[in-house]
Backbone as JSON, one array per atom type, in Angstrom:
{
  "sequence": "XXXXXXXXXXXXXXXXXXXXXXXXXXXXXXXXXXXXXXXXXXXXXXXXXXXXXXXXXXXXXXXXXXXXXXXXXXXXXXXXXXXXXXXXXXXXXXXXXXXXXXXXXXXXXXXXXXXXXXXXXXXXXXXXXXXXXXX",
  "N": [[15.3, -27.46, 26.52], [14.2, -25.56, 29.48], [16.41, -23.07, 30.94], [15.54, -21.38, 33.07], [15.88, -19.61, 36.12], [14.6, -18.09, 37.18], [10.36, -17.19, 38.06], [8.24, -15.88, 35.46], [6.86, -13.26, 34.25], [3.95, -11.84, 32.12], [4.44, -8.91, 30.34], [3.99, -6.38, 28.5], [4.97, -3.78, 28.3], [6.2, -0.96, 26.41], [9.69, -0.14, 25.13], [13.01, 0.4, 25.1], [15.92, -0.78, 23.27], [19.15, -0.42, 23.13], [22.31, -0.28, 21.48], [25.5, -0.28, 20.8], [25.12, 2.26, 19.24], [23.17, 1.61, 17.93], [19.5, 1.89, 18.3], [16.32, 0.58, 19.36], [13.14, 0.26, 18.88], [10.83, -1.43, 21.51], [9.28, -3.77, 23.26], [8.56, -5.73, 26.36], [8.44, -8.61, 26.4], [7.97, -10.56, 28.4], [9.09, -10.92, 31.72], [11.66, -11.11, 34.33], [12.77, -11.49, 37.73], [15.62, -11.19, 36.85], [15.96, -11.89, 34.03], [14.86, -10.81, 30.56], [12.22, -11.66, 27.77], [12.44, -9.68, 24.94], [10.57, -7.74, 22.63], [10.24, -6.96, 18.3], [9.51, -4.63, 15.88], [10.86, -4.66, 14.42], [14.4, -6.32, 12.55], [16.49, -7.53, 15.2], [19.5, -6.78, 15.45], [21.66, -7.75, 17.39], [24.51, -9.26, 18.25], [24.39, -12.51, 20.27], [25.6, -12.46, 23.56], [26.8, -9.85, 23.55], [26.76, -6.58, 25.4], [24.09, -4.67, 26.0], [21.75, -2.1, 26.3], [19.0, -1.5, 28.07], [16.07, 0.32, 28.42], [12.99, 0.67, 29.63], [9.86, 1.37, 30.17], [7.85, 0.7, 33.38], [5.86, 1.81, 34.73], [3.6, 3.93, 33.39], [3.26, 6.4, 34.23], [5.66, 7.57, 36.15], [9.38, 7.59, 35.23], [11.72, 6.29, 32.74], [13.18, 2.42, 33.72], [16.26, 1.83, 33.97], [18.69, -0.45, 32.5], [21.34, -2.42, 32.66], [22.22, -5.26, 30.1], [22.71, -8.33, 28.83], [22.63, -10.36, 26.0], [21.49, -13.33, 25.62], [20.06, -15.09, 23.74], [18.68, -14.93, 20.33], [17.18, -14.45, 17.8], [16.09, -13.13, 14.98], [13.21, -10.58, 15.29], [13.16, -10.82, 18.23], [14.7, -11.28, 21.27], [16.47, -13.1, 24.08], [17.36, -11.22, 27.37], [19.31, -11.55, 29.59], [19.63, -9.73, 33.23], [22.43, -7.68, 33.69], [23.55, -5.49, 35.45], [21.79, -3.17, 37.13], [20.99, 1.01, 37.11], [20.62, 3.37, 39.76], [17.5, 3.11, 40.97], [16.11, 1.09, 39.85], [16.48, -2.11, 40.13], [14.54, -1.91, 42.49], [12.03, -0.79, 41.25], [11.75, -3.06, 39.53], [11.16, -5.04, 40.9], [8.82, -3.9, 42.29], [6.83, -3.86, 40.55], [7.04, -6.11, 39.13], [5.91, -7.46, 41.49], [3.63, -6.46, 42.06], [2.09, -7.51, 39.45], [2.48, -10.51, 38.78], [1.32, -13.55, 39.24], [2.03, -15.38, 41.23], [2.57, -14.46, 43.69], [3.91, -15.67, 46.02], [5.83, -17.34, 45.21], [7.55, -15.21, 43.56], [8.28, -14.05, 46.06], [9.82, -15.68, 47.37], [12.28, -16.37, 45.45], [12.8, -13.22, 45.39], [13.94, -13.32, 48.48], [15.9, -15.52, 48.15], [17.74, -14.02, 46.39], [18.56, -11.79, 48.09], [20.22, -13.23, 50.25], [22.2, -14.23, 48.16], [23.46, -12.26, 47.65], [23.75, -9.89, 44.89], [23.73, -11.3, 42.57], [23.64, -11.43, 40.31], [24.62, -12.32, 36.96], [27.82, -13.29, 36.44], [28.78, -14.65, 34.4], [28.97, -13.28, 31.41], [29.83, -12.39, 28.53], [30.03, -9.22, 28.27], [29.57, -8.44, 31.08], [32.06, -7.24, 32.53], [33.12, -5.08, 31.28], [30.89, -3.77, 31.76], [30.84, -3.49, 34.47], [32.91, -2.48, 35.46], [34.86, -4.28, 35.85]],
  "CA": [[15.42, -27.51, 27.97], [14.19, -24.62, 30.06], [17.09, -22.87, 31.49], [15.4, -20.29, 33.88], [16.09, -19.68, 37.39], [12.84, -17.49, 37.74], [9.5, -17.44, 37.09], [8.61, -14.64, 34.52], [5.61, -12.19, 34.39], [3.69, -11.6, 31.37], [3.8, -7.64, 29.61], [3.31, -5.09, 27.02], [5.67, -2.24, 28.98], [7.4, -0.54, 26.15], [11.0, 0.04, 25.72], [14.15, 1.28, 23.6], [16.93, -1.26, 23.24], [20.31, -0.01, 23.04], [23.86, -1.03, 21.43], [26.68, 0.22, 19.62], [24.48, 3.47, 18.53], [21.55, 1.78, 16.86], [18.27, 2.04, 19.06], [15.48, -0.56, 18.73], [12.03, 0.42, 19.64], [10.48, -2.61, 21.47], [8.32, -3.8, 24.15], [8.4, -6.6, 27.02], [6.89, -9.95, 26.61], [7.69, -11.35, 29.84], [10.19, -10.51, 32.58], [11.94, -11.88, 35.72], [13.51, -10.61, 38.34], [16.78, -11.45, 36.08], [16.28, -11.85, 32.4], [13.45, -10.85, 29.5], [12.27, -11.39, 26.65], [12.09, -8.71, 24.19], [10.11, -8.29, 20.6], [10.2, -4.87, 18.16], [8.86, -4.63, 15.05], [12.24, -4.49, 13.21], [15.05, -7.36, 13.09], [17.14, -6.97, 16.29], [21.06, -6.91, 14.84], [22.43, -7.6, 18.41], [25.0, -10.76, 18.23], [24.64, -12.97, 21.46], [27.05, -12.38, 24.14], [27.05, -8.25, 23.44], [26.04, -5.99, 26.3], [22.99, -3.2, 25.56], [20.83, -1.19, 27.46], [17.33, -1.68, 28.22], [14.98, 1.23, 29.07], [12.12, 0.36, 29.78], [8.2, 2.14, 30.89], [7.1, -0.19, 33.7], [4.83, 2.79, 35.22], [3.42, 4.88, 32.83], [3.25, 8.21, 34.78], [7.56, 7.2, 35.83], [10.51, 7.95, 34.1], [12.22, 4.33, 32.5], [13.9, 1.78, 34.49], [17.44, 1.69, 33.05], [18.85, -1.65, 32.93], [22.4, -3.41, 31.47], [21.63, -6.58, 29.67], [23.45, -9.2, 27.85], [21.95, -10.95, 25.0], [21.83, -14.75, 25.66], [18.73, -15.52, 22.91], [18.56, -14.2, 19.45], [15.97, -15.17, 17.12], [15.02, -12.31, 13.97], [12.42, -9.56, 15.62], [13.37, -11.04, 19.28], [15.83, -11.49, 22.47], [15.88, -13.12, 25.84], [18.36, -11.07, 28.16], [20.3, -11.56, 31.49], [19.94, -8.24, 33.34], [24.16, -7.34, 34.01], [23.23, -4.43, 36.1], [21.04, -1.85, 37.33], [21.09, 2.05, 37.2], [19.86, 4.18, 40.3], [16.46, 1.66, 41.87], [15.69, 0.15, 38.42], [15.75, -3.36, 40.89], [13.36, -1.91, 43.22], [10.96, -0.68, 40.82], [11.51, -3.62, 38.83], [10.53, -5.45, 41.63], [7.38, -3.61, 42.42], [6.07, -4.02, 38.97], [6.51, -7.96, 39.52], [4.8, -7.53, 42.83], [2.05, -5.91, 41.22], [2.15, -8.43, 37.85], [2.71, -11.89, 39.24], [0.05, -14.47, 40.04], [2.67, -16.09, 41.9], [3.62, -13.65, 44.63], [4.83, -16.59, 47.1], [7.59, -17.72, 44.66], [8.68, -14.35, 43.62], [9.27, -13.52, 47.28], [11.29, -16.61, 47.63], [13.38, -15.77, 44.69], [13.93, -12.07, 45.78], [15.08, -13.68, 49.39], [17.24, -16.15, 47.62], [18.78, -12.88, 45.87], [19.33, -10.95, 48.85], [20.65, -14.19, 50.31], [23.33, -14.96, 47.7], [24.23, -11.0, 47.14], [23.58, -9.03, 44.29], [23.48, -12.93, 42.42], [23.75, -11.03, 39.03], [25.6, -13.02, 36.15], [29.48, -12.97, 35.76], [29.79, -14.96, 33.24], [28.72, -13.24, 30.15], [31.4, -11.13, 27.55], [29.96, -7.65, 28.49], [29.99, -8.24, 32.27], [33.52, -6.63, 32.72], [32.95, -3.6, 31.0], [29.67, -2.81, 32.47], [30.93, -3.26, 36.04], [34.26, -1.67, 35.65], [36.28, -4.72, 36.53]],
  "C": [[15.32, -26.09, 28.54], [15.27, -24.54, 31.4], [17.3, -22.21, 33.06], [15.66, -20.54, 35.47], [14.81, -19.37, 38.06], [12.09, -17.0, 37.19], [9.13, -15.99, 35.96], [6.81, -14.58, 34.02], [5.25, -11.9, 32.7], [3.63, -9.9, 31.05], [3.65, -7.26, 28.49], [4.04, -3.75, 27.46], [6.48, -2.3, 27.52], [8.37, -0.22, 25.96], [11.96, 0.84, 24.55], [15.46, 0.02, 24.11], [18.29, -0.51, 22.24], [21.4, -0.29, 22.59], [25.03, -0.7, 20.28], [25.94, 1.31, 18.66], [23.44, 3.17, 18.08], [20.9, 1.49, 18.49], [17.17, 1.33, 18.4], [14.23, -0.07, 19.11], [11.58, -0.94, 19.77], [9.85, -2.93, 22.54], [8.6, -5.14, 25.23], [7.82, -7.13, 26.57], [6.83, -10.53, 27.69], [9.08, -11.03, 30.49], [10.18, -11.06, 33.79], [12.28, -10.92, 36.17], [15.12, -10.32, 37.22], [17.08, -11.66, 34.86], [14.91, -11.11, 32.23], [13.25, -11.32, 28.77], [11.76, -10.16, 26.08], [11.37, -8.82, 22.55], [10.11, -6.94, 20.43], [9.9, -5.63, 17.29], [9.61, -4.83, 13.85], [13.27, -5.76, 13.61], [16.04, -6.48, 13.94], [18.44, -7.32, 16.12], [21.73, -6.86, 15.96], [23.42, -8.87, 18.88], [25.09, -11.15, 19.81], [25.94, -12.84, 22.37], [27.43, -10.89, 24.33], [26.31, -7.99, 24.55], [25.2, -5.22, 25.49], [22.01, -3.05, 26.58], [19.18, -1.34, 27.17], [16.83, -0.23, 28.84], [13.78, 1.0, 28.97], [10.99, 0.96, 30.82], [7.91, 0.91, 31.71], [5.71, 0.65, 33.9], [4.88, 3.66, 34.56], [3.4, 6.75, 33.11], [4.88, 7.99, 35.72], [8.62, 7.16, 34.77], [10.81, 6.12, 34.33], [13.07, 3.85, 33.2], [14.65, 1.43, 33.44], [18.29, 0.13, 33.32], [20.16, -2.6, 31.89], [21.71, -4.73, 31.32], [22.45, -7.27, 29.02], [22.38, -10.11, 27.24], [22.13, -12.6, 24.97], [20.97, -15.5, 24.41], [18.98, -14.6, 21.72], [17.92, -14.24, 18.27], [15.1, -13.61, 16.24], [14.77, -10.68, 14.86], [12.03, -9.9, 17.41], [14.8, -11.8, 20.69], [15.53, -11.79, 23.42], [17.6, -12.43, 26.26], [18.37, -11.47, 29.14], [20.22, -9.99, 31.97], [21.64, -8.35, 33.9], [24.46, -6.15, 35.51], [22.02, -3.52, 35.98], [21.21, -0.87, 37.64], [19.67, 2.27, 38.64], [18.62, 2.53, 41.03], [15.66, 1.02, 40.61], [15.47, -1.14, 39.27], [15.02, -3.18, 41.62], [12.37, -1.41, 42.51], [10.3, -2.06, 39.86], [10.18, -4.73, 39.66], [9.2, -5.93, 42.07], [6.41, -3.44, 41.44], [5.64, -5.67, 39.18], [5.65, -8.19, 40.73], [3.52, -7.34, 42.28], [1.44, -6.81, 39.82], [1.72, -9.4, 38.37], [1.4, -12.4, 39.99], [0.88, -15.93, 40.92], [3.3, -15.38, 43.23], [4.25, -14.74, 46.23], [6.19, -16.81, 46.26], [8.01, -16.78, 44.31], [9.35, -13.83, 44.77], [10.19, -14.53, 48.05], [12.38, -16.03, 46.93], [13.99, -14.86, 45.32], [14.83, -12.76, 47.2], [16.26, -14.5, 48.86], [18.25, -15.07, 47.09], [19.6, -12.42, 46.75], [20.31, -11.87, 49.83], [22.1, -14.2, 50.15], [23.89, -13.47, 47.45], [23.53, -10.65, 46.2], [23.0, -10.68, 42.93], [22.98, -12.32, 40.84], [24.77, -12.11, 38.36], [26.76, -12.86, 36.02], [30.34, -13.64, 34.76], [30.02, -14.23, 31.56], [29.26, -11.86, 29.9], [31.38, -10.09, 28.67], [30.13, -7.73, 30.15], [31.13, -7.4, 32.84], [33.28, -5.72, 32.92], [31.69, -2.97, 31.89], [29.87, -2.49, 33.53], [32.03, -2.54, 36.4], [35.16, -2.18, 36.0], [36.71, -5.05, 35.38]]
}
């Protein structure tokens, strides 16, 4: 049963996954406004439910959009996250990457209004949430 809220963009943006000191090299396969999936080349030792950090190249001549994540998917040499938070305009570049991606740009600009809508309309249920936000 597909869980998603929204729809999700096909890439290839490189990245570095983050968590408890080890570092993953690894790349986008597809991204929302609100989750990913991720694949690397190595198995990804991150137990569901843990927070870690996404950095991620959307724009190659830009520094990486920094991005908390929780691990809801876990499957070998891949992960789907929840983003938890964003550093600095990591959601507005993310944004304008999906603007620029998407062969759907009517329903992602529903979504984002539904976002700005319901608030910030990030996840609170999952472990790492707490810690990342400081409550």
């Amino acid at each position: 049963m597909n869980q998603r809220r929204f729809h999700r963009v096909q890439s290839r943006a490189p990245g570095e996954l983050s968590h408890s000191g080890m570092n993953y090299k690894c790349r986008l396969e597809n991204v929302s406004l609100r989750g990913a999936l991720i694949s690397a080349d190595e198995c990804i030792m991150i137990p569901v439910g843990d927070c870690c950090t996404l950095s991620v190249t959307l724009e190659p001549q830009a520094g990486p959009v920094v991005i908390t994540a929780c691990i809801v998917h876990s499957f070998f040499s891949m992960v789907g996250i929840k983003f938890v938070s964003f550093s600095g305009d990591a959601e507005e570049r993310l944004l304008d990457f999906l603007r620029q991606s998407t062969t759907e740009p009517e329903k992602l600009e529903q979504e984002w209004e539904m976002i700005q809508e319901k608030g910030s309309n990030l996840p609170g249920e999952c472990a790492c949430h707490a810690s990342a936000t400081g409550s």
